[in-house]
N, CA, C and O atoms as a GROMACS GRO file, in nm:
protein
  512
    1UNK      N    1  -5.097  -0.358  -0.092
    1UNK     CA    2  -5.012  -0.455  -0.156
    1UNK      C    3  -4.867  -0.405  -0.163
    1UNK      O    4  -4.777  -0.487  -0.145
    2UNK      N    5  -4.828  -0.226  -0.198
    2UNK     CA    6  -4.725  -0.186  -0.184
    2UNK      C    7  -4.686  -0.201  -0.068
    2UNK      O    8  -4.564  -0.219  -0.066
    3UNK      N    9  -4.739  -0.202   0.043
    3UNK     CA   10  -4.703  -0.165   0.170
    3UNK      C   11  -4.644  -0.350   0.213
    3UNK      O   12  -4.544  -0.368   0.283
    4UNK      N   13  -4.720  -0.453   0.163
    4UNK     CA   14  -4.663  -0.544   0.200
    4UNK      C   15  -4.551  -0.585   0.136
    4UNK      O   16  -4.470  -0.642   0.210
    5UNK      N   17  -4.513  -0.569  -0.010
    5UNK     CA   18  -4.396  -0.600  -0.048
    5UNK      C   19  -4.278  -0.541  -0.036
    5UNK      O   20  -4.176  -0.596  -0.077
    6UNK      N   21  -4.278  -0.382   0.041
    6UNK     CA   22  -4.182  -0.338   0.062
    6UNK      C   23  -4.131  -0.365   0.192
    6UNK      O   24  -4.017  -0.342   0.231
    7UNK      N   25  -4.240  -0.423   0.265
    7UNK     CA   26  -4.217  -0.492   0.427
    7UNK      C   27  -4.140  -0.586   0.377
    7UNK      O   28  -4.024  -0.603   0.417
    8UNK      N   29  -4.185  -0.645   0.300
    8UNK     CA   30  -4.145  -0.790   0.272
    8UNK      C   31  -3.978  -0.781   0.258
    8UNK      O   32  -3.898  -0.859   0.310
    9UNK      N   33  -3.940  -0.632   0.151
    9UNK     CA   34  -3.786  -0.651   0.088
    9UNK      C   35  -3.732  -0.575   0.204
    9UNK      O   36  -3.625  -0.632   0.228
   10UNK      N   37  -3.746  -0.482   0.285
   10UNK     CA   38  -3.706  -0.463   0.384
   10UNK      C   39  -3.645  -0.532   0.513
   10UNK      O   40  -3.556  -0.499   0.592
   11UNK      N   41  -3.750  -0.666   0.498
   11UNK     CA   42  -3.736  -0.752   0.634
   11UNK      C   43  -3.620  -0.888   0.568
   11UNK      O   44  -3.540  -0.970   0.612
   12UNK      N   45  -3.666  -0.851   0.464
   12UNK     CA   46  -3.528  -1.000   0.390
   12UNK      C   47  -3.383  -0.904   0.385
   12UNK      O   48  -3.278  -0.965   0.407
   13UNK      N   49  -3.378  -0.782   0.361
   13UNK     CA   50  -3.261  -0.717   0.357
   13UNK      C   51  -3.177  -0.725   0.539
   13UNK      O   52  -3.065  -0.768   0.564
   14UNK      N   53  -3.288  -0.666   0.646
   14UNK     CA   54  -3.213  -0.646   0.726
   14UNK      C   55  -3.184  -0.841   0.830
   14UNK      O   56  -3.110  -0.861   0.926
   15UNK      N   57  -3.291  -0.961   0.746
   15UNK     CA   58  -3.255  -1.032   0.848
   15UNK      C   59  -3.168  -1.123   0.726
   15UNK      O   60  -3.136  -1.239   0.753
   16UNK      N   61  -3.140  -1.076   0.620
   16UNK     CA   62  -3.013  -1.103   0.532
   16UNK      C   63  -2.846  -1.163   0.604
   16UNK      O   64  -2.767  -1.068   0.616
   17UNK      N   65  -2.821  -1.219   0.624
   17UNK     CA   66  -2.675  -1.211   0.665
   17UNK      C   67  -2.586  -1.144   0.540
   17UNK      O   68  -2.617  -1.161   0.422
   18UNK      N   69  -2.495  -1.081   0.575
   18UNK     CA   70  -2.401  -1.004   0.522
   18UNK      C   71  -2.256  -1.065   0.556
   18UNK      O   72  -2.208  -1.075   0.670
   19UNK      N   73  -2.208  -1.097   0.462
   19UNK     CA   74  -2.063  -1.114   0.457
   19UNK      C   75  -1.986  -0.980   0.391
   19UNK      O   76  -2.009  -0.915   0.289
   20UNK      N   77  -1.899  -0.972   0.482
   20UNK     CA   78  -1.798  -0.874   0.454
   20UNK      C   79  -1.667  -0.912   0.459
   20UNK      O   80  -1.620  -0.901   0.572
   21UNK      N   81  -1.548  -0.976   0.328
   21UNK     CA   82  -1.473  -0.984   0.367
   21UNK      C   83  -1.328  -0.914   0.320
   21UNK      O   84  -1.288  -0.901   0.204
   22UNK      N   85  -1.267  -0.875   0.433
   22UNK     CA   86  -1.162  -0.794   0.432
   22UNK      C   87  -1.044  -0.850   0.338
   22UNK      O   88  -0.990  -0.960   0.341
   23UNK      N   89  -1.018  -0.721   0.240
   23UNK     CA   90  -0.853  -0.828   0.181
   23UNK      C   91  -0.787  -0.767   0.154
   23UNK      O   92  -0.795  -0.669   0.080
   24UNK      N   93  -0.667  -0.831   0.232
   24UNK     CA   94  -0.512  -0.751   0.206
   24UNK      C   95  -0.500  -0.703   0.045
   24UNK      O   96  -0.536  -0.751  -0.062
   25UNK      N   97  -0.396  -0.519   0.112
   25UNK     CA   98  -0.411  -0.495  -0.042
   25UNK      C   99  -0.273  -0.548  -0.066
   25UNK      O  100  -0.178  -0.504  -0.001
   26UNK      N  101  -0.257  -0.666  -0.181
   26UNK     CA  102  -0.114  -0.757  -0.208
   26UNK      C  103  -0.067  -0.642  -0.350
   26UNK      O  104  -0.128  -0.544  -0.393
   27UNK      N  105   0.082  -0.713  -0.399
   27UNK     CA  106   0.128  -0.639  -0.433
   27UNK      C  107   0.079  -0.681  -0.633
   27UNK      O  108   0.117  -0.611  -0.727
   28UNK      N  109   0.015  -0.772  -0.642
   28UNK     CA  110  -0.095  -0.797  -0.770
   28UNK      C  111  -0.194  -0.686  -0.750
   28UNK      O  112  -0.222  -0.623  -0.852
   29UNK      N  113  -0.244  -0.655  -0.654
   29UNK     CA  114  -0.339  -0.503  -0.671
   29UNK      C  115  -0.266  -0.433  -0.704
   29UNK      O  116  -0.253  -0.422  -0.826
   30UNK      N  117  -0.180  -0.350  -0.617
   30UNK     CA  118  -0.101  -0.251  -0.651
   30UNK      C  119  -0.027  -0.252  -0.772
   30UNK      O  120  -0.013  -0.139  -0.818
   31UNK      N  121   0.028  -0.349  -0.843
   31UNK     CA  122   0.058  -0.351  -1.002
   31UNK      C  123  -0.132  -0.306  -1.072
   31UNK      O  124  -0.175  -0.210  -1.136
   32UNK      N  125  -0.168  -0.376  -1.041
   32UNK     CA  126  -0.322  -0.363  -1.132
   32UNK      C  127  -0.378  -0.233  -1.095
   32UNK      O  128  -0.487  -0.211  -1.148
   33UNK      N  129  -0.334  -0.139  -1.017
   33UNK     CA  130  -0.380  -0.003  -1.002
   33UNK      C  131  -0.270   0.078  -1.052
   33UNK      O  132  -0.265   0.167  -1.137
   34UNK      N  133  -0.183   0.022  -0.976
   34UNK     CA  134  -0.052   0.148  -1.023
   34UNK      C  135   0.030   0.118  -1.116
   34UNK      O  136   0.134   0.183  -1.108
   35UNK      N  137   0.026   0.068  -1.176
   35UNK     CA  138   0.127   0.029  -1.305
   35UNK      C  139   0.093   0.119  -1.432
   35UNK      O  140   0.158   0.204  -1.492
   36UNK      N  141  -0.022   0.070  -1.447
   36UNK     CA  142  -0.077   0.185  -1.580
   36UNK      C  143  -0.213   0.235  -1.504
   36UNK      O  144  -0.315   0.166  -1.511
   37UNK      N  145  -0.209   0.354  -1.433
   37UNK     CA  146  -0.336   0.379  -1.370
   37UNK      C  147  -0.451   0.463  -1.463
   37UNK      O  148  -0.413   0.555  -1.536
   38UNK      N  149  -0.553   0.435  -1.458
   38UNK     CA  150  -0.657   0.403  -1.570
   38UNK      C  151  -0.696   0.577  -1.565
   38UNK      O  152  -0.711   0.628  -1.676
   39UNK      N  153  -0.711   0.653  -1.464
   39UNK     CA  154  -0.718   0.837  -1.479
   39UNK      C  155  -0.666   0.888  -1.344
   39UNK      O  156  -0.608   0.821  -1.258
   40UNK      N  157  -0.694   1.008  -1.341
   40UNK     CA  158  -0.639   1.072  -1.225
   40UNK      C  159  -0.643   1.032  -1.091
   40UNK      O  160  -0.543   1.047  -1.020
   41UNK      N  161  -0.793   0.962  -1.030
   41UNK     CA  162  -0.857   0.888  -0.959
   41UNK      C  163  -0.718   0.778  -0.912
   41UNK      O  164  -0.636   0.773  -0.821
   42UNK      N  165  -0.741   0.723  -0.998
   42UNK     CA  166  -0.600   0.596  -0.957
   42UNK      C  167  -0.468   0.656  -0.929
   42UNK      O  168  -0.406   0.621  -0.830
   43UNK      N  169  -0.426   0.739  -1.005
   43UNK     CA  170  -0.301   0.815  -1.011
   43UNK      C  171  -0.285   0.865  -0.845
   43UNK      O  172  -0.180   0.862  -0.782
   44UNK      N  173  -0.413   0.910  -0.797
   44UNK     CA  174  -0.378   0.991  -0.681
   44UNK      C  175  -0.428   0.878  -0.554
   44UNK      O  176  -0.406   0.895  -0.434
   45UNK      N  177  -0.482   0.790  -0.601
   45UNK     CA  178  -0.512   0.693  -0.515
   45UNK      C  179  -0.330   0.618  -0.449
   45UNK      O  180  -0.278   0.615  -0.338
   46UNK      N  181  -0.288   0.570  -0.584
   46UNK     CA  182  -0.166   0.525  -0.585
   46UNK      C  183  -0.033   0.607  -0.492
   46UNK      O  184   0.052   0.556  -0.418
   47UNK      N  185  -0.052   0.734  -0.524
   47UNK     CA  186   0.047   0.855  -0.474
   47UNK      C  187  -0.004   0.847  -0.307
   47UNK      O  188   0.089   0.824  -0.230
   48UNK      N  189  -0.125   0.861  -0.252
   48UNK     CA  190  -0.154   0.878  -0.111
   48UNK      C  191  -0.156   0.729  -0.087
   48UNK      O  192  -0.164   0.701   0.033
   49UNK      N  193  -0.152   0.624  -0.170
   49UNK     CA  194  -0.131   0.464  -0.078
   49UNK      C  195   0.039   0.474  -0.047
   49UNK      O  196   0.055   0.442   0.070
   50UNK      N  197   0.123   0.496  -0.090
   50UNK     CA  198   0.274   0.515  -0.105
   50UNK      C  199   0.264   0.601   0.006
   50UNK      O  200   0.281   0.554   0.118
   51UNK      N  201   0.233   0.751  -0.014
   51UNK     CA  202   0.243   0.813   0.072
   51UNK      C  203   0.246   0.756   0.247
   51UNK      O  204   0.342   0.766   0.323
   52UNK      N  205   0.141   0.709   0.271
   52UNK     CA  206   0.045   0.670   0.394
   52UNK      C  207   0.131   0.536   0.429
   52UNK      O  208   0.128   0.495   0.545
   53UNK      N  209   0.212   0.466   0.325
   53UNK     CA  210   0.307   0.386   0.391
   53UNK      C  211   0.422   0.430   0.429
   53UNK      O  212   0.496   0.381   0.514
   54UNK      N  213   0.438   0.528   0.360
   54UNK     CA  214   0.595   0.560   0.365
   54UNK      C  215   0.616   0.594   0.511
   54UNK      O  216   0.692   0.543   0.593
   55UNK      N  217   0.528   0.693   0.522
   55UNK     CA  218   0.533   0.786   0.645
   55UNK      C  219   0.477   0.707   0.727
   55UNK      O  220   0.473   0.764   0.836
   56UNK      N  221   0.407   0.553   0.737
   56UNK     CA  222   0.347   0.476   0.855
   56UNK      C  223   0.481   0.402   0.892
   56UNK      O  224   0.467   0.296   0.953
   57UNK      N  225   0.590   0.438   0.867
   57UNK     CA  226   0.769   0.419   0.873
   57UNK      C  227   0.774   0.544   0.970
   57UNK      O  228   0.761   0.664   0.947
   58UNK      N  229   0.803   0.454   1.117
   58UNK     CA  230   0.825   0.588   1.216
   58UNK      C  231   0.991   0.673   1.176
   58UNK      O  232   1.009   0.795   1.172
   59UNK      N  233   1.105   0.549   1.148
   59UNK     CA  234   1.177   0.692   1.126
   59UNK      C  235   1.171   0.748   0.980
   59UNK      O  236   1.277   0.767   0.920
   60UNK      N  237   1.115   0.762   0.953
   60UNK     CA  238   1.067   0.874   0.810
   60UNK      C  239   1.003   1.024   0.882
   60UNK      O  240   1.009   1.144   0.855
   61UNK      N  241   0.951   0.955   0.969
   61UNK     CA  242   0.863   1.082   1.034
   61UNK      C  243   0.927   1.133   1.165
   61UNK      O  244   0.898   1.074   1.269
   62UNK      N  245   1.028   1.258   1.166
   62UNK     CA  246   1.091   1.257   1.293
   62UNK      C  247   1.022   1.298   1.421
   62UNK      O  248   1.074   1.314   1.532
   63UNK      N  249   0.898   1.311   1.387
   63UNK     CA  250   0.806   1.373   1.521
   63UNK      C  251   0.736   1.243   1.624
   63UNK      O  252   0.692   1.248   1.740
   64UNK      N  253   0.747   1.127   1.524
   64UNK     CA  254   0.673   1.007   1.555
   64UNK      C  255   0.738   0.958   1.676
   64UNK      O  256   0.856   0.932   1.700
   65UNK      N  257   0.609   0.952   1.760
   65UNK     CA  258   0.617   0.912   1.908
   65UNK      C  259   0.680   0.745   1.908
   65UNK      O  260   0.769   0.704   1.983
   66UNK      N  261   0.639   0.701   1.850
   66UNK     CA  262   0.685   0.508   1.839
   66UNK      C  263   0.730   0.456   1.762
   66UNK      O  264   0.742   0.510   1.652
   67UNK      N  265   0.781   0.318   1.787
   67UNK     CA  266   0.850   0.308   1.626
   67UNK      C  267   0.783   0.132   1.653
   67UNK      O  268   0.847   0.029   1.632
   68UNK      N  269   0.659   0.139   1.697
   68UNK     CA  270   0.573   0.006   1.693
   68UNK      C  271   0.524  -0.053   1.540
   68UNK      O  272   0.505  -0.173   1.523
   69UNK      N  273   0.508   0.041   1.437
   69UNK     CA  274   0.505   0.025   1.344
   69UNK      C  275   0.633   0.057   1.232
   69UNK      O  276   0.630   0.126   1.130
   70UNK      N  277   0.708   0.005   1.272
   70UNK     CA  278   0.873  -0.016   1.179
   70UNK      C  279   0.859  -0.152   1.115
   70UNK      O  280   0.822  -0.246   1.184
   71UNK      N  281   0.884  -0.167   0.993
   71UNK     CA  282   0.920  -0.326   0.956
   71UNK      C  283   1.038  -0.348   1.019
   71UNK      O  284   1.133  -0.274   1.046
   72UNK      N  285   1.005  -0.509   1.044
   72UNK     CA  286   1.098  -0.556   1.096
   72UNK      C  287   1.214  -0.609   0.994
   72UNK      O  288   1.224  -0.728   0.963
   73UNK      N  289   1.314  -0.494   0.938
   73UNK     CA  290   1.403  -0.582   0.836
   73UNK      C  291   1.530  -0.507   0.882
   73UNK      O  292   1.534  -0.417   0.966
   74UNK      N  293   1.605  -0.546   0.830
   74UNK     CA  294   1.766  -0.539   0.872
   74UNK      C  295   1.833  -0.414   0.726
   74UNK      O  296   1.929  -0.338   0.740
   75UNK      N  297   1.740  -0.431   0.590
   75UNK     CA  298   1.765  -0.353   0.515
   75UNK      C  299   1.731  -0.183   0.544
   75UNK      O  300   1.615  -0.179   0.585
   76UNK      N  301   1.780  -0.063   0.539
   76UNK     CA  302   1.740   0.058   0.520
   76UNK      C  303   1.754   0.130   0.363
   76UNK      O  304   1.814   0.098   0.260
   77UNK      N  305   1.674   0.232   0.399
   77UNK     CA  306   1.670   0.289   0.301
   77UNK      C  307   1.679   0.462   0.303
   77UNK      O  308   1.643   0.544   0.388
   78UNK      N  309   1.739   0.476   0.180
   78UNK     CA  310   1.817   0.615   0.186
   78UNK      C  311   1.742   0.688   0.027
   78UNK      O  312   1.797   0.667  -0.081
   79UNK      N  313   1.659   0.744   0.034
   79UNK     CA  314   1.575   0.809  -0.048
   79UNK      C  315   1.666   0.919  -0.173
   79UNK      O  316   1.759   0.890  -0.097
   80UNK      N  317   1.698   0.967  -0.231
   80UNK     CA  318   1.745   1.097  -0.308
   80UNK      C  319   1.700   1.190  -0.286
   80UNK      O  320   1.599   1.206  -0.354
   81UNK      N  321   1.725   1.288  -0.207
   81UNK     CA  322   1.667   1.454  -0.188
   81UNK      C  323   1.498   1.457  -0.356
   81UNK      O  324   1.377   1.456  -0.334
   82UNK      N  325   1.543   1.458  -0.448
   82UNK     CA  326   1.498   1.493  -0.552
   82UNK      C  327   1.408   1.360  -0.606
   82UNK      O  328   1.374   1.336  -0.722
   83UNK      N  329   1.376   1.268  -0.462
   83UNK     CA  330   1.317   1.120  -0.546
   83UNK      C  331   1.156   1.202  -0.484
   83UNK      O  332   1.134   1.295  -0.406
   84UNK      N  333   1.084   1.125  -0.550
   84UNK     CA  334   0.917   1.145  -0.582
   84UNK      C  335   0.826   0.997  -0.540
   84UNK      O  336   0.864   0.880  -0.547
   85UNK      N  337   0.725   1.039  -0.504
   85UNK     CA  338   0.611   0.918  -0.488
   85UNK      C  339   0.596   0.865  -0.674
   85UNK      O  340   0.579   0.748  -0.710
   86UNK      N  341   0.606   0.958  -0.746
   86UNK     CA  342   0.591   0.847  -0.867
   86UNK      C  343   0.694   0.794  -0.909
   86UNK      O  344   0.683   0.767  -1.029
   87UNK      N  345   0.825   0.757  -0.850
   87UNK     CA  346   0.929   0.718  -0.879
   87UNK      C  347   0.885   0.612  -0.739
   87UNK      O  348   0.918   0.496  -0.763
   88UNK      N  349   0.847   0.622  -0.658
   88UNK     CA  350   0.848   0.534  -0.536
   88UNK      C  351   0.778   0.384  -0.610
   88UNK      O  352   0.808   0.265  -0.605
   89UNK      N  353   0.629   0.491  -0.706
   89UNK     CA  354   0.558   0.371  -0.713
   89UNK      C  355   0.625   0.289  -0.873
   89UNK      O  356   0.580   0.180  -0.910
   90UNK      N  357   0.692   0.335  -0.920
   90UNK     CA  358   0.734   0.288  -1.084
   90UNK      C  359   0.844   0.216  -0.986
   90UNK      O  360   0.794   0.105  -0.968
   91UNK      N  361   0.968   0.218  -0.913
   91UNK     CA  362   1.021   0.134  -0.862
   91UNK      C  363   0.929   0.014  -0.747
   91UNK      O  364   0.977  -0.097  -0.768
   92UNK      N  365   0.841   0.008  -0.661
   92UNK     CA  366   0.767  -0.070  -0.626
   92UNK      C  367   0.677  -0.210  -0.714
   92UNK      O  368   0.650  -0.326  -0.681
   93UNK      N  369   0.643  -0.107  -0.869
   93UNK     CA  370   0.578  -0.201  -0.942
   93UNK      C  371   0.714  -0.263  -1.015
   93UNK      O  372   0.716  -0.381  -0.981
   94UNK      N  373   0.781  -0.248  -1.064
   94UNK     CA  374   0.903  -0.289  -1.114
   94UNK      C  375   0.955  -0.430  -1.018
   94UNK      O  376   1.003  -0.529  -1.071
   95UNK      N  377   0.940  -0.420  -0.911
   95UNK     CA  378   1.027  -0.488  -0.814
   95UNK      C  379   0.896  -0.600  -0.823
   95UNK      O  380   0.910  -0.720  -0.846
   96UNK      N  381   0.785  -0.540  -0.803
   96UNK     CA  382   0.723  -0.691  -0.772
   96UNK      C  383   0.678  -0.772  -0.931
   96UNK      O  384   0.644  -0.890  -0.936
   97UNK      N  385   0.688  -0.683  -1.052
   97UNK     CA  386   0.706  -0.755  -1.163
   97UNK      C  387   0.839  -0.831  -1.196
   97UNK      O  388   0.837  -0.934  -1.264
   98UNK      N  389   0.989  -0.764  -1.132
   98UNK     CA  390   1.054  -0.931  -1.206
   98UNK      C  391   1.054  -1.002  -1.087
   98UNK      O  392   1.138  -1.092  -1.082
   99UNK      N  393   0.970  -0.986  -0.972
   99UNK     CA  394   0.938  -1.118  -0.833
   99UNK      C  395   0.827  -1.130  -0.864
   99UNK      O  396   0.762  -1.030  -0.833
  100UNK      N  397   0.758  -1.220  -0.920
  100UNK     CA  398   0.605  -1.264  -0.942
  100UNK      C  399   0.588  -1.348  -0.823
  100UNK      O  400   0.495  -1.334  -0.744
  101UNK      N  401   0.672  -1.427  -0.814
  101UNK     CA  402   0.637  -1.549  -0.698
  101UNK      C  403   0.619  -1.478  -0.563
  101UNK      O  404   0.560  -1.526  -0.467
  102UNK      N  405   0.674  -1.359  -0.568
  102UNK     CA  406   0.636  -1.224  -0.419
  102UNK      C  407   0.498  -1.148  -0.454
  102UNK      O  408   0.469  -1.046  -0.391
  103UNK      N  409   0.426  -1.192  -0.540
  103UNK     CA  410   0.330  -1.043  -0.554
  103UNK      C  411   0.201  -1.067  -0.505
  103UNK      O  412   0.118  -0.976  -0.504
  104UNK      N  413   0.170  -1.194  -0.458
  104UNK     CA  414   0.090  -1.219  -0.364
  104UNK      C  415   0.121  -1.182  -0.186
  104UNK      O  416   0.051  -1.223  -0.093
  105UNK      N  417   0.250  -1.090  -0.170
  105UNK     CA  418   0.286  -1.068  -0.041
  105UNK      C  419   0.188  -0.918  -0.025
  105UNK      O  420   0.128  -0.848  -0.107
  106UNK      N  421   0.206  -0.913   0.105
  106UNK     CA  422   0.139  -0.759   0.119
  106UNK      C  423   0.252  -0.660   0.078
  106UNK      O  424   0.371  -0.684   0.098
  107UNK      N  425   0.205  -0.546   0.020
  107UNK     CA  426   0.237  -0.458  -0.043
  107UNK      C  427   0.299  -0.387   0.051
  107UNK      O  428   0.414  -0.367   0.013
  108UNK      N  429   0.282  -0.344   0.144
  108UNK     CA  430   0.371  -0.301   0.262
  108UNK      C  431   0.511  -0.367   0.235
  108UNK      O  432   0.600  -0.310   0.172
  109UNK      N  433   0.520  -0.471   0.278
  109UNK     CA  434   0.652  -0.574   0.324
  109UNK      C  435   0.762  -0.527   0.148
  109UNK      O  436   0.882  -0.503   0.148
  110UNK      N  437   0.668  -0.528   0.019
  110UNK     CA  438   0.711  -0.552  -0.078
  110UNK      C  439   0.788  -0.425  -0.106
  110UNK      O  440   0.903  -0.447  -0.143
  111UNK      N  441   0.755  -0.296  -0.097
  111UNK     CA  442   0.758  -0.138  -0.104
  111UNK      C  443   0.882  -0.106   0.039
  111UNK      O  444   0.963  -0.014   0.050
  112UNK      N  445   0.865  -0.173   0.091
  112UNK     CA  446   1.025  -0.183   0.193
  112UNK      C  447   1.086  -0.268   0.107
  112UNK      O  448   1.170  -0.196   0.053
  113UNK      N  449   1.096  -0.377   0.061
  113UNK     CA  450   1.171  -0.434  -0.027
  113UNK      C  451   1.189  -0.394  -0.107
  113UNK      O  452   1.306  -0.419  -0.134
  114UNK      N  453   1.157  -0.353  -0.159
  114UNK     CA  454   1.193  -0.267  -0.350
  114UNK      C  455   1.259  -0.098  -0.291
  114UNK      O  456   1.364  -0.061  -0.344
  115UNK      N  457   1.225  -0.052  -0.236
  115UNK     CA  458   1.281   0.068  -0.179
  115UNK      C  459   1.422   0.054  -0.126
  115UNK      O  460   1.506   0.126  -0.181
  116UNK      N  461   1.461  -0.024  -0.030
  116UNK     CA  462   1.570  -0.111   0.042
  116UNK      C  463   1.676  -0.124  -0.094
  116UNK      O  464   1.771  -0.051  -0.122
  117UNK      N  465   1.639  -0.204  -0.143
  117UNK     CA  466   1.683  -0.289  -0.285
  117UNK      C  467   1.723  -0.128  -0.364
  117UNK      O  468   1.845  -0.109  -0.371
  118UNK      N  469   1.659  -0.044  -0.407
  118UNK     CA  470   1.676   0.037  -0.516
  118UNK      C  471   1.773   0.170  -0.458
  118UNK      O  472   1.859   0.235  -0.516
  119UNK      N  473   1.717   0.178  -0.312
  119UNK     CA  474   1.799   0.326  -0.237
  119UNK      C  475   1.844   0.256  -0.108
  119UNK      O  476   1.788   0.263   0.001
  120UNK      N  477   1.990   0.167  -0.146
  120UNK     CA  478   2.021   0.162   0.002
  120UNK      C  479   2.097   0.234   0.018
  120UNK      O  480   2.154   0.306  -0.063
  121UNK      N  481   2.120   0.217   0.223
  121UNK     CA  482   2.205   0.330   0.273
  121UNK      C  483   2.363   0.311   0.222
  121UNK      O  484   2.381   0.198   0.177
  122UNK      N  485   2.476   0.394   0.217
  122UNK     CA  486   2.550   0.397   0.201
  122UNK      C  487   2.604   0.401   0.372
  122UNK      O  488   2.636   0.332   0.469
  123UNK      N  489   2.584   0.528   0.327
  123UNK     CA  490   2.636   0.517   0.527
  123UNK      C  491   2.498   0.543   0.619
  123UNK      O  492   2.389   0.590   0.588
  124UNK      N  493   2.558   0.486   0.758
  124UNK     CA  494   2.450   0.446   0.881
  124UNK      C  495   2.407   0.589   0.893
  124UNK      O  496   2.284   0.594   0.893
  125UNK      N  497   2.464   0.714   0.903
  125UNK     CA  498   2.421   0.804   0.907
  125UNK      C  499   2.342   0.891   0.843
  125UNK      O  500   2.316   1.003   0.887
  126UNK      N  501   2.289   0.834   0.709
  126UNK     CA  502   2.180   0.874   0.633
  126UNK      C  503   2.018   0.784   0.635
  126UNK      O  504   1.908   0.827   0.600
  127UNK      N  505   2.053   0.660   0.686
  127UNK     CA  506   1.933   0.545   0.694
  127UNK      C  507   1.834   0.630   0.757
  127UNK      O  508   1.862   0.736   0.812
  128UNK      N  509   1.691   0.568   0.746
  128UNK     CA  510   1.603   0.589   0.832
  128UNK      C  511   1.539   0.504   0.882
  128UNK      O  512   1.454   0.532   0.966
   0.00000   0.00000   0.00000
């Protein structure tokens, strides 16, 4: 009888259809993680999501073979020797809290915008 009901949940699991669906991380997540992050877990989640964009910015990275992954914007940005990923992300959440009507954008596009906006270049020769 064991042997048939575990056939049984076995054979409904694998001829189960599975939905999996993928979702942009928008910039309403990233406030709801990184704004007040709930322990360390989030804290460092938040620091390597920033991170992993920043640097997916080919000129940030001067070794980077392509620049296929550059946003396409006309704004640059010019960082402070002494600026930090938790200053990246307290200006990122800032920017998409007084733009609510933006915080359904992807968080990418938004984090070039708020970055742009908070550290622009002065001169062409510091942009990246």
């Amino acid at each position: 009888m064991k042997k048939s009901i575990m056939s049984a949940v076995v054979a409904l699991t694998i001829l189960s259809p599975i939905q999996v669906q993928a979702e942009e991380f928008t910039g309403t997540k990233f406030v709801e993680y990184c704004a007040k992050p709930a322990d360390k877990t989030d804290n460092a989640f938040c620091s390597g999501f920033v991170f992993g964009v920043f640097y997916s910015w080919p000129d940030v990275d001067p070794d980077a073979e392509t620049d296929s992954t550059k946003p396409e914007k006309e704004a640059t940005i010019c960082l402070p020797d002494d600026s930090s990923f938790t200053q990246m992300i307290n200006v990122t959440v800032k920017y998409i809290e007084d733009n609510p009507a933006k915080e359904h954008q992807r968080i990418d596009d938004l984090m070039w915008n708020a970055l742009s906006e908070a550290f622009p270049c002065e001169d062409d020769d510091d942009e990246f």
